[in-house]
C-alpha positions, 0 to 999 in steps of 0.5 A, spaced: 396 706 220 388 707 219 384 704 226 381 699 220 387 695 219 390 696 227 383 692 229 384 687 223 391 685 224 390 685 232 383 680 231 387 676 227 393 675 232 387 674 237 384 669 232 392 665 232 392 665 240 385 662 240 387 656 237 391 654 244 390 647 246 392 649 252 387 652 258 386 655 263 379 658 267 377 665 268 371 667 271 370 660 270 370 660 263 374 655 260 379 659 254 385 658 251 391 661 255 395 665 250 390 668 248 388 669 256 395 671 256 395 677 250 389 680 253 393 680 259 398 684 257 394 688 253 390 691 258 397 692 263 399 696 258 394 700 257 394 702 263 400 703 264 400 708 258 393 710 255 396 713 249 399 707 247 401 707 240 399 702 235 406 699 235 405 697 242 398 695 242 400 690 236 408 688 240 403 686 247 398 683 243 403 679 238 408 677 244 407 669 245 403 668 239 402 661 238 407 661 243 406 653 244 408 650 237 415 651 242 415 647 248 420 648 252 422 639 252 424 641 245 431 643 249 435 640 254 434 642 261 439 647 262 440 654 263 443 654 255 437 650 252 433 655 257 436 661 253 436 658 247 428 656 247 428 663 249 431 666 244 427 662 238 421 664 241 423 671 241 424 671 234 419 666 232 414 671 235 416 677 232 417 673 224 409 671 225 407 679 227 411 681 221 407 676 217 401 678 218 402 685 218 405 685 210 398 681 210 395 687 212 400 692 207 404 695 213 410 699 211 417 696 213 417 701 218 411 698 221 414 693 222 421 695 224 417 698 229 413 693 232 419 688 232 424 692 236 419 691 241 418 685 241 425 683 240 427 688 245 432 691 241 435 698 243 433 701 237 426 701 241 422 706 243 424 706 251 418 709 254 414 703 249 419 698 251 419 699 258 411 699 259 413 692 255 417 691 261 412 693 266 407 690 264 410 683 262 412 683 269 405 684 272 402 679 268 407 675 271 407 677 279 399 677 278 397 669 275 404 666 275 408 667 282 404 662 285 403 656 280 412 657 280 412 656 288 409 649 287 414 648 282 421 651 285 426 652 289 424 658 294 431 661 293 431 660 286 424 664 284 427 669 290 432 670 284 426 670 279 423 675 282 428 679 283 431 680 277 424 682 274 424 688 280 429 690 276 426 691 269 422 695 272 420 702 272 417 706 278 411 705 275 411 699 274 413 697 281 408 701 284 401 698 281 406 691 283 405 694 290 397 694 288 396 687 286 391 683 291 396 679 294 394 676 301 399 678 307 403 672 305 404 673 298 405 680 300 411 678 305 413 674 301 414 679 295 417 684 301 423 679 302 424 677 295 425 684 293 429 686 298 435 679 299 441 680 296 443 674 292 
């Protein structure tokens, strides 16, 4: 893929993600989450992998894409209509990607290679699938941990925690040892990694 066509197909995905309803401020700027959210990504994996592939760049990028048009009421309040939405968002993610990668005239291949990713399939690239993995993690140990711990049960986001640990690569969990977490936040991930269930 020529460096034109990535820096348009990854600016038109930035284009869809800035029409979120949804905000939130950074450095007191008032901007849209998902896009906020995709930048994040983005620059968790590149540093985490520097030479990351075009395909990765675009799966980073393209990972909740207009994520919001699927709220979670739409499905019941278990943990099946939790999967199901899931489920949906994944495959919606990776269908409006695909979209606008034929409008830039990527090739099948492309594609295929930008949706396993975002699919999570094993077909995948595994080291670009971990990086993924990674930096979805980071993002969320980084700007979500705290929000969730006003919303949920300590045990049950314990068990959150856990099971995101243990997606993780070293790597991964090395830079999530380096966040800026204060002695509170540190001591409270310590425990959580650590607790069996």
């Amino acid at each position: 893929m020529n460096p034109e066509r990535l820096s348009q197909l990854l600016a038109r995905i930035d284009q869809l993600n800035a029409e979120d309803p949804n905000r939130i401020v950074v450095d007191q700027v008032d901007r849209p989450q998902e896009l906020v959210y995709s930048e994040r990504v983005t620059a968790w994996v590149l540093r985490l992998n520097p030479k990351a592939s075009e395909y990765l760049k675009i799966a980073s990028r393209g990972q909740h894409i207009r994520r919001w048009t699927i709220p979670r009421d739409r499905y019941p309040k278990t943990r099946a209509g939790y999967l199901r939405w899931r489920e949906t968002l994944k495959t919606f993610h990776a269908e409006t990607v695909a979209g606008l990668m034929k409008e830039q005239g990527c090739t099948a291949e492309e594609i295929d290679r930008v949706t396993a990713l975002i699919l999570k399939r094993p077909t995948a690239d595994k080291s670009e699938l971990q990086a993924l993995e990674d930096a979805l993690c980071l993002v969320f140990l980084e700007t979500q941990l705290e929000d969730l711990k006003a919303k949920m049960a300590d045990q049950k986001l314990q068990e959150v925690v856990r099971k995101s640990w243990g997606k993780m690569s070293e790597q991964g969990r090395q830079e999530a040892l380096k966040l800026p977490l204060s002695a509170a936040q540190r001591e409270w991930l310590a425990q959580a990694i650590s607790s069996k269930t």
